[in-house]
C-alpha positions in Angstrom: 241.6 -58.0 -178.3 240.5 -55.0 -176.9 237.1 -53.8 -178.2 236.1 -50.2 -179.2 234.6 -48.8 -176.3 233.7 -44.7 -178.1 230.0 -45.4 -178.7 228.6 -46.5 -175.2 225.3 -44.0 -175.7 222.9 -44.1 -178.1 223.6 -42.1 -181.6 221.3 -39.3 -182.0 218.8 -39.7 -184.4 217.0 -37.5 -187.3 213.4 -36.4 -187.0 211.2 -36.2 -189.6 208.0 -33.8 -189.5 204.9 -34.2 -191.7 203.0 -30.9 -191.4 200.0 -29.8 -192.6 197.2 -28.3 -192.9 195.1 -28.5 -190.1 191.0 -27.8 -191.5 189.6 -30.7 -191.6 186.4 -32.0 -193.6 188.0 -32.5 -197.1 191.2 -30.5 -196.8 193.6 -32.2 -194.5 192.3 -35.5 -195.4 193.0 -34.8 -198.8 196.7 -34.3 -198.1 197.4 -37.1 -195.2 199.2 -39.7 -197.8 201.1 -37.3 -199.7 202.4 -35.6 -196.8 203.1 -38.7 -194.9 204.8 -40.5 -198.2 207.0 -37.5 -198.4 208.6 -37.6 -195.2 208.9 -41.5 -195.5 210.9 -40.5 -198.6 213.0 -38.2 -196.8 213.7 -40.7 -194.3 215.0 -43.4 -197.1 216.7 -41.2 -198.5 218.8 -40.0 -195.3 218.9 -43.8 -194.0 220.2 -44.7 -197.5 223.3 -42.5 -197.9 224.1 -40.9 -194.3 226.1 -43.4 -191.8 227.2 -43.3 -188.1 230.6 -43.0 -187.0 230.5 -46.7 -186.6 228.7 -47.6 -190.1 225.4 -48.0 -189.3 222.8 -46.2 -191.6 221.5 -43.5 -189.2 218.3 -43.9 -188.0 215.3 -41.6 -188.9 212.1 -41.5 -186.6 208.8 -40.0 -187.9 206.0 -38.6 -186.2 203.4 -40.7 -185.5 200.5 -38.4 -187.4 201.0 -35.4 -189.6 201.1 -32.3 -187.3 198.1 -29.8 -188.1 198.6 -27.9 -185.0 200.1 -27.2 -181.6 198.7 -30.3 -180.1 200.7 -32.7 -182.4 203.5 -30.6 -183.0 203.4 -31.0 -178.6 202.7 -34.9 -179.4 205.6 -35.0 -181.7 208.4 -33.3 -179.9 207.9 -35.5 -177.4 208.3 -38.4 -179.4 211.7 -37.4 -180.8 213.2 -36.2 -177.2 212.2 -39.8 -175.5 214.2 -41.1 -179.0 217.0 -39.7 -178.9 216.6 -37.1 -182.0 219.0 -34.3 -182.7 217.9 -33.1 -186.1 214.9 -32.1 -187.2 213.5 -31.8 -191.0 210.1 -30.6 -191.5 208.4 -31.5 -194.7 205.1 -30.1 -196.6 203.7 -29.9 -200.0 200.7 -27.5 -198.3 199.7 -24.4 -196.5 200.4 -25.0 -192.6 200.0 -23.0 -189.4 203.1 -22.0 -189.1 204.1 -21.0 -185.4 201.7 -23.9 -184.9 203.4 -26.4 -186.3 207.1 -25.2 -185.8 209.6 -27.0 -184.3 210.5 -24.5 -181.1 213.3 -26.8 -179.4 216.6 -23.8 -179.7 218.9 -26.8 -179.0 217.9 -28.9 -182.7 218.9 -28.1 -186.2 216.3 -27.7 -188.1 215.2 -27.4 -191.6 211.9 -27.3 -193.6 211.4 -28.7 -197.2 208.8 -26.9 -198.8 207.4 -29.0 -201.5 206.8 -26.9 -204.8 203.6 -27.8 -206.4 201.2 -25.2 -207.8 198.2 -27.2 -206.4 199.0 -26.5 -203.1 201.1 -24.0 -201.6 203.9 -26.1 -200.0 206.4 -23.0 -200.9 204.0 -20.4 -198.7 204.0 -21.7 -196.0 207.9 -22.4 -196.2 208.1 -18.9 -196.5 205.7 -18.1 -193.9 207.5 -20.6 -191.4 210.9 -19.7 -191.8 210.1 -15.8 -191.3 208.3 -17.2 -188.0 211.4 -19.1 -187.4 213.8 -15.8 -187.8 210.9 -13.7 -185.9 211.3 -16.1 -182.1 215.6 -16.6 -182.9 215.1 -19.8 -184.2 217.1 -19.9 -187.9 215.9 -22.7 -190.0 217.5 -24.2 -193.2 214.6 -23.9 -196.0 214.8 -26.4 -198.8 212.8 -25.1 -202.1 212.9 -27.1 -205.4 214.1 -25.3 -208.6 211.3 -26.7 -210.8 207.8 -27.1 -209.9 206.5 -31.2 -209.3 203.3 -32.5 -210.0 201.0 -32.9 -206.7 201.3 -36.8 -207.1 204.9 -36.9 -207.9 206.8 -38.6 -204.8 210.5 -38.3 -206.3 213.0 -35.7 -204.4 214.7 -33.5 -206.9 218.3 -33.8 -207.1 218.6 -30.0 -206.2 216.4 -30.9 -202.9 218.4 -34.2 -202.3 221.7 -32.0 -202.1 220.6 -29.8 -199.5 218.6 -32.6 -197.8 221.6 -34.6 -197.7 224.2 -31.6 -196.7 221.8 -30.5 -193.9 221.6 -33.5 -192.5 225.2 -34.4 -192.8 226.2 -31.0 -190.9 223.5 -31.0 -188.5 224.3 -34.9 -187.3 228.0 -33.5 -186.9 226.9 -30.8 -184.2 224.5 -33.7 -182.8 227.3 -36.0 -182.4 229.6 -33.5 -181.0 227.1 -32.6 -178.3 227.9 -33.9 -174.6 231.2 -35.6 -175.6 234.4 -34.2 -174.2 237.7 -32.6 -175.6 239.9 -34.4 -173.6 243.7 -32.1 -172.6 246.8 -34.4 -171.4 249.1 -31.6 -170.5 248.5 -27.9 -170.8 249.4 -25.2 -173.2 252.6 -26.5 -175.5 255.5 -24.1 -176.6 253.3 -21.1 -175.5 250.7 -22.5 -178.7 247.2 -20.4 -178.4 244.8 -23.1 -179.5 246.3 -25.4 -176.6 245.2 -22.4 -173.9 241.7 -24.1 -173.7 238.4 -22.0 -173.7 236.3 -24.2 -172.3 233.2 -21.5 -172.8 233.8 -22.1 -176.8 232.9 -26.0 -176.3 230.4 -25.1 -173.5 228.7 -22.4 -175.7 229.1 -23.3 -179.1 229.8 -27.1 -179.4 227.7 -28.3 -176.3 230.8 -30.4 -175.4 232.6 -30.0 -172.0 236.5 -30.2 -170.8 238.5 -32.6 -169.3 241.9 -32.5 -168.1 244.9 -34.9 -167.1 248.4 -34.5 -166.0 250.7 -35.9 -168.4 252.1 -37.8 -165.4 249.0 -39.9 -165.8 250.7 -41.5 -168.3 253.5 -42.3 -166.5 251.7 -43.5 -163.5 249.9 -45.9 -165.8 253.0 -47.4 -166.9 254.8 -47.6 -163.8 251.7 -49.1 -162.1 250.8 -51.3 -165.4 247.6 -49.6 -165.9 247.3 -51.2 -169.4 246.2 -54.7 -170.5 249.2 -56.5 -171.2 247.9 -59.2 -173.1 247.1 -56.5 -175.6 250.7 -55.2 -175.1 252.0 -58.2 -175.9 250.1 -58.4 -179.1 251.2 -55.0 -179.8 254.4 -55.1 -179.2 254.7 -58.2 -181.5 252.8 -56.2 -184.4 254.7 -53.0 -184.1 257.6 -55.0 -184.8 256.6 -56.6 -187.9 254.5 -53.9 -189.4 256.7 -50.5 -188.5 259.5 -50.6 -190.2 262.4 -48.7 -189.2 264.2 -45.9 -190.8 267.8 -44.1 -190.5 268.6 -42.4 -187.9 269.0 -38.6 -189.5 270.8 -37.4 -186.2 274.6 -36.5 -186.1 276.5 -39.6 -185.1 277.6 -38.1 -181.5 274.1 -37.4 -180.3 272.2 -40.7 -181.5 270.5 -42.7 -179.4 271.5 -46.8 -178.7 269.8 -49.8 -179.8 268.8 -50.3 -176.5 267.0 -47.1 -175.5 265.6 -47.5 -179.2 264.2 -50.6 -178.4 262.9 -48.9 -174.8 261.1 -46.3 -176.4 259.6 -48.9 -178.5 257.9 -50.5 -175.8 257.2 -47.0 -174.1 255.0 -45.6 -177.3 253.4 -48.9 -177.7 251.6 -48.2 -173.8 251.5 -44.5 -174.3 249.2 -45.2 -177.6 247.5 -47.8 -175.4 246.8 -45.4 -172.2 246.1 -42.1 -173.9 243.2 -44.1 -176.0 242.0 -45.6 -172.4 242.0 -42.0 -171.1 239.7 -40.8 -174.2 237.5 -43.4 -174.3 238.2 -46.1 -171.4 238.3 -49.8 -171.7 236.3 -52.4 -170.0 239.4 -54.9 -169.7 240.9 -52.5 -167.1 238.6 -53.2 -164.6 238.7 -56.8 -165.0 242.6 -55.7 -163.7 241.3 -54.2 -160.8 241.4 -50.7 -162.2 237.6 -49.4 -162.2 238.2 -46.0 -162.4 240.2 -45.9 -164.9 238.3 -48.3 -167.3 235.2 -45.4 -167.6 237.7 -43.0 -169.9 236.5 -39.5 -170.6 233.7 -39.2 -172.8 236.4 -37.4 -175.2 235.7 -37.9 -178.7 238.7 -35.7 -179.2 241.9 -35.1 -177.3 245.1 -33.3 -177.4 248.6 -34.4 -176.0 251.2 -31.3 -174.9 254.2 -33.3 -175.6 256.9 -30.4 -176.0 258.4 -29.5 -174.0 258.2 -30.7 -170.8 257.3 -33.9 -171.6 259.7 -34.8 -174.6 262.7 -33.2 -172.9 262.6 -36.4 -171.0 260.4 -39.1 -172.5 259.8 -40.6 -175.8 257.5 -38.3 -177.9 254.3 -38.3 -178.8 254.6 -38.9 -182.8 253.8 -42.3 -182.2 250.5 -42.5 -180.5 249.1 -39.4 -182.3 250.2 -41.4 -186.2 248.3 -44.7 -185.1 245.6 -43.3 -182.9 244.5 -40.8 -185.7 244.9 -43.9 -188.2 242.1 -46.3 -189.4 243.9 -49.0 -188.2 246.0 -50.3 -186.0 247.0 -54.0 -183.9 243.5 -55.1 -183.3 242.8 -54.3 -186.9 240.4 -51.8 -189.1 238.8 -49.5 -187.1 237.0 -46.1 -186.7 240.0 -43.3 -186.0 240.4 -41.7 -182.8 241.7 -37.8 -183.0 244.5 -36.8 -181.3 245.8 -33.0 -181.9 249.2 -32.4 -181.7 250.6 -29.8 -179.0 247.4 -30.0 -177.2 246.1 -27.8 -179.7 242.3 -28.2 -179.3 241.3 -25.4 -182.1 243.0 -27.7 -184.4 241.4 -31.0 -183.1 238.2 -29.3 -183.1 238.5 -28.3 -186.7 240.1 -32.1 -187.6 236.5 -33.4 -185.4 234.6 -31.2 -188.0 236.0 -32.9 -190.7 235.8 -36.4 -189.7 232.0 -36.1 -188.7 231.3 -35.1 -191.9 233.4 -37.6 -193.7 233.9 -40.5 -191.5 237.6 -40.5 -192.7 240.6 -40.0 -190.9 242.2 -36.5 -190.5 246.0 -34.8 -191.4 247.2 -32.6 -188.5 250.0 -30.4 -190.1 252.0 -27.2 -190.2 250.9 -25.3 -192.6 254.5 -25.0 -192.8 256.3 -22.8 -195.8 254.6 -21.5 -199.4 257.4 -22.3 -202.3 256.5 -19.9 -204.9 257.0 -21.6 -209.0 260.1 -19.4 -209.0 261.4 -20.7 -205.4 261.4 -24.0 -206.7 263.2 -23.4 -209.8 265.8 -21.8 -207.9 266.2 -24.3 -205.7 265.6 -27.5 -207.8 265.7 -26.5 -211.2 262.2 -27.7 -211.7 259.1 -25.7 -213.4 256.2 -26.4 -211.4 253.3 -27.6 -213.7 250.0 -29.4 -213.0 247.8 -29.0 -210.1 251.0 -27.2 -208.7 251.6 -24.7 -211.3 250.5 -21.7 -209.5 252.9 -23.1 -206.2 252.5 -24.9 -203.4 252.2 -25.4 -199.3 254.2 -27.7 -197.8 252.3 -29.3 -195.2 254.3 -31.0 -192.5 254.6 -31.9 -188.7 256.5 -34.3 -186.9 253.9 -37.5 -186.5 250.1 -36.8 -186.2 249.3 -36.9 -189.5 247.3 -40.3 -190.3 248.9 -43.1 -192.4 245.5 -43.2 -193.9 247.4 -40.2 -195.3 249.9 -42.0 -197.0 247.3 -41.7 -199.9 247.9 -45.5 -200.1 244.1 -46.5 -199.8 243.2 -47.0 -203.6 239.5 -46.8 -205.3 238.8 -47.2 -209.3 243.0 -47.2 -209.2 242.8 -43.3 -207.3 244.4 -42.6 -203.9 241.7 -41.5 -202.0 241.1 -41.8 -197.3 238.4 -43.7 -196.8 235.9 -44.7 -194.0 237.4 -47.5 -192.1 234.4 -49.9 -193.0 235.5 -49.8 -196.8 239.2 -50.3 -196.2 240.9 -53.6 -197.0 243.9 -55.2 -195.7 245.7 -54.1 -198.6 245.2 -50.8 -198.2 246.2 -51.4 -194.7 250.0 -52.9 -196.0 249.7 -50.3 -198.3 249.7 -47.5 -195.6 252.8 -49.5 -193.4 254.6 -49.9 -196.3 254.6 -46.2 -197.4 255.7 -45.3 -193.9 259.2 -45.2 -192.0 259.6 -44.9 -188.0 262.2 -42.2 -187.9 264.6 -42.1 -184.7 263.3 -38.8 -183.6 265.3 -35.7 -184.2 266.9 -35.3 -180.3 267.7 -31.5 -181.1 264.0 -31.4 -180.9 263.1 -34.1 -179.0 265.3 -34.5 -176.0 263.9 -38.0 -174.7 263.9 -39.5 -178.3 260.9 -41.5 -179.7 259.8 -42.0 -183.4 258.5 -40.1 -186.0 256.2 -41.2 -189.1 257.7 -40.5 -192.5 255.7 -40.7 -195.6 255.1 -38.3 -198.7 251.6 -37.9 -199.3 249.9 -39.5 -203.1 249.3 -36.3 -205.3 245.8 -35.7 -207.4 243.6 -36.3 -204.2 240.9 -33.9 -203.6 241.5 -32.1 -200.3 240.1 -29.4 -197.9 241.8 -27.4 -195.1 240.4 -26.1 -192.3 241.2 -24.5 -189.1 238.8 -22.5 -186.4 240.7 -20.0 -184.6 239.7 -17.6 -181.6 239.8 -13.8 -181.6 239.1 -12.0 -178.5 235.9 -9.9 -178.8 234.3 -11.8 -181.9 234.3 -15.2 -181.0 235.5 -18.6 -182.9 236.2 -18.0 -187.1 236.9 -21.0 -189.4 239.0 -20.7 -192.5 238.5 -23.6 -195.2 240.9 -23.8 -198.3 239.8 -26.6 -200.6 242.5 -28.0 -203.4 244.6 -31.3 -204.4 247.6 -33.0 -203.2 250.3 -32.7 -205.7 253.1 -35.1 -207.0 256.6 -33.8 -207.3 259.7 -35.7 -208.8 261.2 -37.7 -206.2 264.5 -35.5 -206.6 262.6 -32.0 -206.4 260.7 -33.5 -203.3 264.1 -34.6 -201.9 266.2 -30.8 -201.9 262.8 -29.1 -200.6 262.1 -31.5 -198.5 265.5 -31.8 -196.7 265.2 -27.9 -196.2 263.3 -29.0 -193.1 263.1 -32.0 -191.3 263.4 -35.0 -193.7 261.7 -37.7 -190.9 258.4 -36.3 -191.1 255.5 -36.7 -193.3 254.7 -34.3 -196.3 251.4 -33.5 -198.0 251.9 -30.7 -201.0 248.8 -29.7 -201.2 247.8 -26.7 -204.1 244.9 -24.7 -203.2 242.0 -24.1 -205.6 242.5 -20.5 -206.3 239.8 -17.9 -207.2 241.7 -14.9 -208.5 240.4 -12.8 -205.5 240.5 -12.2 -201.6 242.0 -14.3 -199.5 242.7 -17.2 -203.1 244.3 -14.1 -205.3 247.1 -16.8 -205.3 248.7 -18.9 -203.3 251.0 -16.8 -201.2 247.7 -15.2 -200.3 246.0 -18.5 -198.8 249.4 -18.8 -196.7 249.3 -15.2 -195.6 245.9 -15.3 -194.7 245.8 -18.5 -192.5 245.4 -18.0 -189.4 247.4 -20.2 -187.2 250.4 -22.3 -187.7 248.6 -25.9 -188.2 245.9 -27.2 -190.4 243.4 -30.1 -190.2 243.1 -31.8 -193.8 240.4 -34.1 -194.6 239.4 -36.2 -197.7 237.4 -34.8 -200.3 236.1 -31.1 -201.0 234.1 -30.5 -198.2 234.0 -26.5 -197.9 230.3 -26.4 -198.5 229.4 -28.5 -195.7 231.8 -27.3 -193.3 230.1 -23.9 -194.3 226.9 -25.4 -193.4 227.7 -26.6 -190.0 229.7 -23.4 -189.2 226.2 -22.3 -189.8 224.4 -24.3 -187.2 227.0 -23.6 -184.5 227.1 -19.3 -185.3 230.6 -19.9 -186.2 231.2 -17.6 -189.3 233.8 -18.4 -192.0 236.3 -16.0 -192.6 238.2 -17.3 -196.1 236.5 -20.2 -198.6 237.3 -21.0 -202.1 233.7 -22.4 -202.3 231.5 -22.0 -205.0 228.6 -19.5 -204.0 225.6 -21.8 -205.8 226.9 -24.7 -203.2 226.4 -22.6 -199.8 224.0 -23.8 -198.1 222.8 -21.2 -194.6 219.7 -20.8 -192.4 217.3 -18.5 -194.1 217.6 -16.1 -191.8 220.8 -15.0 -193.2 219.9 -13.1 -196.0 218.0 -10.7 -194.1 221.0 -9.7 -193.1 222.8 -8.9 -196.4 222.7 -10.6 -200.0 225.1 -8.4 -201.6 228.3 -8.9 -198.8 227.2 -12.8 -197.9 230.3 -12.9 -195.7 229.6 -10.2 -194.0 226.1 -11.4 -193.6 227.2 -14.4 -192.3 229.4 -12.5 -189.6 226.4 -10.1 -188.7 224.0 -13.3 -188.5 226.4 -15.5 -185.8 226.6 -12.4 -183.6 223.1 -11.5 -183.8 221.8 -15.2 -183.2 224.7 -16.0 -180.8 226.1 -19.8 -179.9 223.7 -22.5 -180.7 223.8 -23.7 -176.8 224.4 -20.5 -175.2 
């Protein structure tokens, strides 16, 4: 009915660059097809495994000749900023000039492969280039095989692969992010600190800018039917059948009627229908006479206030943040759009980190209470064992979270969250089936609503993250990778019911490391920094590490494996014993990427 409207410019593109060495008369030509071949195999290999937020492979452009000096290094940046390219990978198996042939755009990720080969020195002149690159403030990832190749060998090593492949993953996620908008309907929720926006952190180190609406936007839409209502309709009629639901958990003297029920139905079918046409417009609005409002934002995030002064009065927002976040909704399968809770833009920043990366839809939680093994048995009777042995967080808010979190989308007989391209309908039935529409709790929500119920799938690999803000040092992101854990229904039931039974629950255990910040698991929850978490699919610390990276962001808590880091060079001239605190020294010394 209504089609997606998010990708209206161009994606940006990788660029590949073939250097070499530049004397000619036997030693350049000598090297043309290898060097060439090897960033044609780069390219494959990117165009092969790396997709768009919309499924497309992404696209790769090559320079047009190797680059053996400043001329066609000139020739080639050119190239890549008339197409469109916002990551660079430089690739040798020779000696080059290196500030010569450098890529000198501050703006780009960049990374060079240096091909290791005895016959040549591919791995000099990656040394070479990448203290040239630390030298001008320019940090570069380098990329050295383990084991040396023959000359003629055109395979990529699987230990060169990796890093191609995180690189390029985290550096299309900072190119992606660049010039869209965080989009804020309301202001700053409950007194919340990540909803007091700091539009200098997007300016500075996401290259994103703000926007901002009055909640009475939404309001004015629906009183002045601002919404296609042929897609209403449609909605409306789909709602209906698909969201089933559940008891009301309120004291009998305070719940709601049928009939307001059935208003607030109507009224979060348009509110998920506006606060999408704010992010991201929608062409059928100005076929309605509404021109203005059919452009959208640019926001490839957003964040609704809700509480108070919106829910003392109107239905929540539980609604519209659930299916919005979701893979899915009345005109079918589709790419999620992200929606943070509370307006809380440090937590739909770190969800937008996670879905670039992954494609996948994001959990928005409280990281809410830590039930220690002896906890539980006190209050259940049950001995925690499994995944959850060691004890376990109880993730939960009242609607954000994704059905795609449900666990309900199935691969190889797994729950896993997948991208939207490789969902079925039966996941899709799956997802609606696992979840209830709870009347909302009024003590809470004055104006009543609905809020998604489901219990999250244990055994899924997860990560946390969250970015918070500290005055004086800057933005610091926090990643906890683990697993979602089953309970028994009847344990889940008494520790559940502790809190608010009408909201959805992930028990997630995180991977612990016997030290720091992952001593145990009351540490990860004394450490966190904020009270809400952005969960994606998959353990995806090492690439959120990356990216952090690429934006000067440094990374304050990980449970990640130190052989899977993957930073510029540059940071190891700052420390190799403490690499946390060379990472910290690094960001502050090289300063935001767009700064």
């Amino acid at each position: 009915m209504t089609k997606d409207a998010r990708w209206k410019q161009e994606f940006p593109k990788i660029g590949i660059r073939p250097t070499i060495d530049g004397r000619r008369k036997g030693v350049r030509e000598s090297l043309e097809d290898m060097t060439m071949n090897l960033a044609k195999s780069v390219s494959a290999l990117l165009s092969e495994n790396l997709r768009y937020p919309d499924g497309s492979p992404v696209e790769c452009v090559i320079a047009d000749t190797c680059i053996g000096g400043v001329a066609e290094a000139a020739a080639c940046a050119d190239k890549f900023a008339k197409a469109g390219v916002g990551v660079s990978i430089t690739v040798t198996p020779c000696w080059c000039y290196g500030t010569e042939t450098m890529d000198m755009d501050p703006a780009i990720p960049k990374a060079v492969w240096g091909f290791n080969g005895t016959e040549r020195p591919g791995a000099v002149y990656l040394a070479a280039v990448l203290s040239a690159h630390a030298q001008k403030g320019l940090p570069a990832f380098g990329i050295y095989g383990r084991d040396v190749q023959d000359l003629n060998d055109p395979s990529i090593p699987a230990d060169v692969q990796e890093k191609l492949l995180r690189f390029a993953r985290a550096g299309m996620a900072a190119a992606l992010m660049k010039g869209k908008s965080y989009l804020a309907i309301g202001s700053v929720s409950m007194g919340i600190a990540g909803s007091m926006i700091d539009p200098d952190f997007f300016q500075e180190y996401l290259g994103m800018r703000n926007e901002y609406v009055d909640m009475s936007e939404i309001t004015r839409r629906i009183e002045e039917e601002i919404y296609d209502p042929e897609e209403y309709k449609m909605a409306l009629a789909w709602v209906k059948e698909n969201c089933k639901e559940g008891p009301d958990n309120n004291p009998e003297h305070i719940q709601t009627s049928r009939e307001k029920k059935d208003k607030d139905w109507e009224m979060v079918v348009k509110m998920t229908q506006i606060v999408r046409d704010l992010m991201v417009g929608n062409k059928r609005l100005e076929e309605l006479g509404f021109a203005e409002e059919a452009m959208g934002h640019n926001a490839i995030v957003s964040g609704f206030q809700g509480q108070r002064q919106w829910t003392d009065h109107f239905p929540n927002g539980d609604f519209h943040e659930a299916i919005l976040n979701s893979s899915f909704d009345w005109n079918g399968i589709r790419a999620p759009y992200l929606v943070a809770t509370e307006n809380d833009s440090l937590n739909g920043v770190s969800m937008l980190f996670g879905y670039l990366l992954t494609n996948t839809a994001q959990i928005f939680a409280d990281v809410r209470t830590y039930w220690s093994p002896d906890a539980v048995k006190r209050v259940t009777g049950h001995e925690l064992t499994g995944l959850g042995q060691n004890g376990l967080l109880h993730l939960i808010n009242s609607g954000p979270a994704a059905l795609d979190g449900t666990g309900e989308q199935m691969r190889d007989g797994k729950p896993v969250m997948k991208p939207f391209w490789e969902i079925t309908e039966e996941d899709v039935d799956n997802c609606l089936k696992a979840t209830s529409w709870r009347p909302a709790a009024v003590e809470y929500f004055r104006g009543g609503g609905f809020s998604s119920d489901f219990l999250t799938r244990g055994g899924m690999p997860v990560t946390m993250s969250r970015l918070n803000l500290v005055k004086g040092l800057g933005p610091v992101l926090q990643i906890a990778e683990g697993y979602t854990v089953d309970l028994p229904e009847e344990v889940h039931d008494k520790l559940d019911r502790r809190t608010d039974p009408t909201w959805p629950t992930t028990w997630f255990a995180p991977n612990l490391t016997g030290k720091g910040a992952f001593t145990d698991v009351y540490t990860v929850m004394d450490n966190w920094g904020a009270n809400h978490g952005a969960i994606s699919y998959g353990h995806i610390g090492a690439d959120l590490i990356t990216l952090a990276s690429i934006l000067r962001i440094p990374v304050s808590m990980h449970n990640v494996s130190e052989e899977q880091i993957f930073r510029p060079r540059a940071w190891g001239l700052f420390g190799t014993n403490d690499p946390e605190g060379a990472d910290y020294r690094a960001c502050q010394n090289f300063g935001p990427l767009y700064k």
